[in-house]
C-alpha positions in Angstrom: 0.9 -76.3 221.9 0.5 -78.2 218.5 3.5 -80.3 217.1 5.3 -80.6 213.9 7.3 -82.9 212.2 9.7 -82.5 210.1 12.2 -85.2 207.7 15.9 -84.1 208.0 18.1 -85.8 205.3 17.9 -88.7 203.5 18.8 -90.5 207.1 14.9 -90.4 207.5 15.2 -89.2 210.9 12.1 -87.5 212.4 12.1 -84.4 214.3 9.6 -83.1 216.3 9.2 -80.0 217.1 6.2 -77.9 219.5 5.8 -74.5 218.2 3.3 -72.3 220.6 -0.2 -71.4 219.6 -0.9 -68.1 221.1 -4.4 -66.7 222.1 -5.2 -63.4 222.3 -8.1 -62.7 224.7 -10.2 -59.7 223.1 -12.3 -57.4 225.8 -15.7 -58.3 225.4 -18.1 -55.1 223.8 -19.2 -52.9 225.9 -22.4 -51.2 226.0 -23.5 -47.8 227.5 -26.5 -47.3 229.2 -28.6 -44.0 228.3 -31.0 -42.2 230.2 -33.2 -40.0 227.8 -35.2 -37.1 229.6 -38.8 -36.5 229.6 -41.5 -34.1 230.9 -43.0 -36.4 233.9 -39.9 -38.4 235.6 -38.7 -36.4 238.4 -35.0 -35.3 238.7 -35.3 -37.0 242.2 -36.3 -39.9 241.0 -33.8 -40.5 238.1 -31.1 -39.3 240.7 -32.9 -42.8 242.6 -32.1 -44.3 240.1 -28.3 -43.5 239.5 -28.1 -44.2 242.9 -29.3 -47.5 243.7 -29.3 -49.4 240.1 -25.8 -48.2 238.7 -24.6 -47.3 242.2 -22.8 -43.6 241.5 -22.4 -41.3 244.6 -25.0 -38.7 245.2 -23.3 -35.9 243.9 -22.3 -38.1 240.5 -25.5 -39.0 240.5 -26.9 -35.6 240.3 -24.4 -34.7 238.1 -25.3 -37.0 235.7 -28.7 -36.4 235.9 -28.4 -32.5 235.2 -26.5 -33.5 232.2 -29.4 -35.3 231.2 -32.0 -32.9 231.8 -30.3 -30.4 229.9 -28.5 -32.7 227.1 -31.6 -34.7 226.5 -29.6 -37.8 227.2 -26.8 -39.2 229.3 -24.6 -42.3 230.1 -25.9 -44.2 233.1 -23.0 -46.7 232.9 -20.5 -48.6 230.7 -20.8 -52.4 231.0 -20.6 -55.8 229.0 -24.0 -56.6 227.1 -25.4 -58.7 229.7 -24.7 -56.3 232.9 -26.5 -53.8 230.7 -29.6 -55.1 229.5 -30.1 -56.2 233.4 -29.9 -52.4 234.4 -32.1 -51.6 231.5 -34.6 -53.6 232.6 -33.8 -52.9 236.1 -34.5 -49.0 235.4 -37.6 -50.1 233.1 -39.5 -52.0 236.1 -38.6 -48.9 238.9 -39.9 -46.6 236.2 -42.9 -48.5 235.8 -43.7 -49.2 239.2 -43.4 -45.7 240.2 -45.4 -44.7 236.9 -43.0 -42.6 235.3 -42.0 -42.7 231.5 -38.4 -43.1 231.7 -37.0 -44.3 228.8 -33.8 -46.2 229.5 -31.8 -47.9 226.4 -28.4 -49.6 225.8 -26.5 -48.7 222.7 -22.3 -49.9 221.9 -19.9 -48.2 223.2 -17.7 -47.1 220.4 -13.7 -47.2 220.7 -13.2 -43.5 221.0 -15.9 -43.4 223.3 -14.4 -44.5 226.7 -13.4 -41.8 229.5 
């Protein structure tokens, strides 16, 4: 709350009055999570993937990852900038260690992108 005063009259009386000082609380940005196909990373694998890192049902999962395979790229996930550069790298290191190419980026989610 902040205060102000005010002079009323030529009494020189004083009043004080609190006004409120609103704050709005914006969402943070969120960022989406793409999964871009390749030639070498198995469907199995990036269904693994959906799976355990970003935690979608198998039969999301595999959803998601048809869309990919025939779209070229797909939404992993939807989260604040911090949640989403950990799955990236997340994804990055279980594509590495299972020596696949998968390519896994983070991009803003746009307002007329959400479901």
């Amino acid at each position: 709350m902040s205060q102000r005063r005010e002079r009323e009259g030529s009494t020189g009386t004083v009043v004080v009055r609190q006004t409120k000082t609103e704050k709005k609380l914006a969402r943070p940005q969120l960022y989406k999570v793409m999964l871009h196909n390749d030639d070498y990373t198995t469907k199995e694998f990036v269904v693994e993937i959906l799976q355990g890192i970003f935690g979608h049902p198998e039969v999301e999962a595999t959803a998601i990852m048809l869309h990919i395979h025939n779209h070229g790229i797909g939404v992993a996930g939807i989260y604040p900038y911090e949640v989403a550069e950990t799955k990236v790298g997340e994804t990055l290191r279980a594509a590495e260690q299972a020596e696949f190419p998968l390519l896994c980026t983070l991009e803003p989610e746009e307002l007329g992108d959400a479901p």
